[in-house]
N, C-alpha and C positions, 0 to 999 in steps of 0.2 A: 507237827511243829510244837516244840514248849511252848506256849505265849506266853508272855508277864505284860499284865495290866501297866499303863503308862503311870506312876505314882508309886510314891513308898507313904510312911509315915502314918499319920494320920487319915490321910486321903484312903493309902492302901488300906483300912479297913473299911472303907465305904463303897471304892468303887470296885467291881465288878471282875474279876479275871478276863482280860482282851475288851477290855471298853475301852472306847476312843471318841473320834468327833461328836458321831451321833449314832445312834442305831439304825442299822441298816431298815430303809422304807421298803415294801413290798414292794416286785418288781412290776408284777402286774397292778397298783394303784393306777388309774390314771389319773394326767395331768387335769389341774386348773388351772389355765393359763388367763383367765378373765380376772382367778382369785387376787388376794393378797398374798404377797410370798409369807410363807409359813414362819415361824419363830424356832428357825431348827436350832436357835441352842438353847433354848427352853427345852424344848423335848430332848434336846440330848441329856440335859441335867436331870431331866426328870426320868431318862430309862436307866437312871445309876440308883445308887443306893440310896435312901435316905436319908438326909445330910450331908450328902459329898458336895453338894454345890455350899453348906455353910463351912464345910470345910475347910476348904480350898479357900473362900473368901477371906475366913482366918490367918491362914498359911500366906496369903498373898501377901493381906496386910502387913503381916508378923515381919517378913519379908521387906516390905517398902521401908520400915520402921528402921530395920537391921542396916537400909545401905543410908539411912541418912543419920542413925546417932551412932554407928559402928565405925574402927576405924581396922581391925579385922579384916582380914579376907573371907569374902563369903563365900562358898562353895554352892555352887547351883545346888549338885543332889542331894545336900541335908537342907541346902535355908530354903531351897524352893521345891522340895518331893514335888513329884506331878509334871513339871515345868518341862514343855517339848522344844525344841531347838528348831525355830523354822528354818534354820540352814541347815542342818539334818533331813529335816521331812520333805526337801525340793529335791525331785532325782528319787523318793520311795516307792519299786517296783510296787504297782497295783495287779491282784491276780484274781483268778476266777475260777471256783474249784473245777468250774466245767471246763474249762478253754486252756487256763494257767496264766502266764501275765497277757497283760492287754491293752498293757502302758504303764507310767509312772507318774506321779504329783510331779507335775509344770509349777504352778504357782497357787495361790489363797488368794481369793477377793473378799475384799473387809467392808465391810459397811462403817457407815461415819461411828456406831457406836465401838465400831472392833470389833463383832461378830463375824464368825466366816459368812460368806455370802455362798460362797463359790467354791468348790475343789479344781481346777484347771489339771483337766488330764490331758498329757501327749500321748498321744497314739503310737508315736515312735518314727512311722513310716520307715522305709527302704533306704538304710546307710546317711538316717537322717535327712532323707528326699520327703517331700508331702508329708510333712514333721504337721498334723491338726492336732490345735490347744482346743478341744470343750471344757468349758465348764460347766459342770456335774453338779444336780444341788448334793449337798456338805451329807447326808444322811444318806447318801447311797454307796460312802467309803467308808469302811471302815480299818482304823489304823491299831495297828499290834507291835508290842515293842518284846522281843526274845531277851531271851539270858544276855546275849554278848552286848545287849544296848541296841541292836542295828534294831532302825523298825521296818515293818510289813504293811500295805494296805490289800487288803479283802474289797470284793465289790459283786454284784450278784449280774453287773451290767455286761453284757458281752460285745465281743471285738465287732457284732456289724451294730449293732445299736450305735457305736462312736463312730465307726463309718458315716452312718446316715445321719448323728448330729454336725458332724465334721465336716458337709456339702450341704445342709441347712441353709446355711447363709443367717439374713433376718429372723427364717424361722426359728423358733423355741422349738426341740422334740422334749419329748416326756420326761425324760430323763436331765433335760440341761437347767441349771438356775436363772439363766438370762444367755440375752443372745451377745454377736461379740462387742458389745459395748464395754465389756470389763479391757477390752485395751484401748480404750481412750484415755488418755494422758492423767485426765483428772480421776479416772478411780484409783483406787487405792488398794494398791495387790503386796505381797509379801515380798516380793523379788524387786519392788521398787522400791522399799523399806530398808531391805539389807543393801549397805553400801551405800546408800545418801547421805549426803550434808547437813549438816546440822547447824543454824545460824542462829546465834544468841539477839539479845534484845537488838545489838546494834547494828544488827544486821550481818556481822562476821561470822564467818567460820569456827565454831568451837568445838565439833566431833564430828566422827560418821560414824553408823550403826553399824557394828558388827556382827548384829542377829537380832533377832528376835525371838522373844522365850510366850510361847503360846500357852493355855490351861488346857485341862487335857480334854474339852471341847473346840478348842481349835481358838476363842478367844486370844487377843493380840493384846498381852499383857504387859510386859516389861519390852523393852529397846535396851539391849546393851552397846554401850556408847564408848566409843573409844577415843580418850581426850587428850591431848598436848603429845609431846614427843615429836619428833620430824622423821617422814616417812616409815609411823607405824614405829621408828625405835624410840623408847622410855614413852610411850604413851601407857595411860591405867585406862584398864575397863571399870566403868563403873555401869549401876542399871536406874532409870529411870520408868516411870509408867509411861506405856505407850500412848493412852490420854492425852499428857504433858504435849504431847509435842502434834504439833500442829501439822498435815499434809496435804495440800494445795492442785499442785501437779507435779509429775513425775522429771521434769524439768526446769524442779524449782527446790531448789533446799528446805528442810524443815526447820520449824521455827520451834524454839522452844525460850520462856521465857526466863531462863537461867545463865548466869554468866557463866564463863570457862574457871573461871577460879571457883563459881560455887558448884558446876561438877568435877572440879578437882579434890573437891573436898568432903565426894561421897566412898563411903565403904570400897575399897578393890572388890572386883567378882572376878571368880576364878570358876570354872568349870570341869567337868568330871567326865570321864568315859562311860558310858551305860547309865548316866542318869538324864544329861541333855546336849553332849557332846561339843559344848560351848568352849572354843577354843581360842587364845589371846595371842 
């Protein structure tokens, strides 16, 4: 398979051909499950190039800049090279040179700073019968993006390892980040990000997310938000930092401290095929 590294730009001289979240951990490491959970996006930035993490931070910034003094349509894959489309990446067949697929990305678990916590693999099950979500710590997938834009994830874990984290229950096996407490209401996963409410100061309604644009460690960077218009016609995508906006529980709108006329009045984003598939 051709890969191409997730990044153009500036990034693409830094980072790495097929790098993604994090690099793939050894499969025999064992667990420490008494430890602290590890800083896998430190280690992810640091098995890239050096300076693709100030990279990116530049580009990011360059970025936030462009949607609030821009009146410009921005194009994801020039103003933001690197940027992954987490409504893309839900649904990306996961394979295994030994086995072949073994499942596909369910969902991301974010920690309160926006770092992945978690990769949520579906297992698939039978006609979507016994359909088990594990979630994987973020460093034992790794994600590839081909010529045509479609991405790939890699994984060294095999089909009975998720079997046997998939009837765990409480337990943690070696391979998962956390047990299933990433579906209590209150964490904060990607799939309850895409498609949420958005309530401004006064508590009203002023957007819902139409994606979220990840860095190409799996980082929960921008929210693209979709503002005014009735039912999705004449609404503007515009993008905000994911920071901004506050999330609570997954049956509670997000709160972000902007009115609807002040993100009426950020830059249009516009999206592109084969750079983050961000679609209006």
């Amino acid at each position: 398979m051709n890969r191409l590294m997730i990044s153009a730009a500036a990034i693409a001289l830094l980072v790495p051909v097929g790098a993604a979240f994090a690099a793939p951990v050894p499969k025999e490491k064992p667990a420490q499950q008494s430890a602290q959970p590890a800083d896998t996006m430190s280690e992810a930035w640091q098995s890239l190039k050096t300076g693709a993490y100030d990279a990116w931070q530049a580009t990011a910034h360059a970025f936030d800049e462009m949607t609030r003094k821009s009146q410009q349509d921005l194009i994801v894959a020039t103003a933001l090279p690197g940027a992954i489309s987490g409504k893309q990446l839900i649904g990306t067949p996961i394979e295994s040179a030994k086995e072949g697929r073994v499942g596909s990305i369910a969902d991301l678990v974010f920690g309160n700073d926006n770092r992945v916590d978690a990769i949520v693999v579906s297992d698939g099950g039978f006609l979507g019968i016994n359909n088990a979500q594990i979630p994987v710590k973020p460093g034992l997938v790794s994600i590839f993006r081909e010529k045509n834009g479609t991405l790939r994830a890699r994984t060294n874990v095999t089909e009975a390892q998720l079997d046997k984290a998939s009837v765990g229950g409480a337990f943690v096996t070696r391979i998962e980040a956390m047990s299933e407490s990433f579906k209590d209401a209150k964490m904060k996963t990607l799939s309850r990000l895409i498609g949420a409410t958005v309530a401004g100061p006064d508590g009203k309604t002023v957007a819902m997310v139409n994606d979220v644009l990840l860095s190409p460690v799996g980082d929960a960077q921008f929210a693209l938000l979709s503002v005014g218009g009735t039912m999705g016609v004449g609404s503007k995508q515009v993008a905000v930092k994911a920071s901004t906006l506050q999330f609570t529980r997954s049956d509670q709108p997000l709160k972000t401290g902007m009115t609807e006329a002040q993100l009426k009045s950020l830059a249009p984003i516009r999206g592109a095929t084969g750079a983050s598939s961000v679609s209006n």
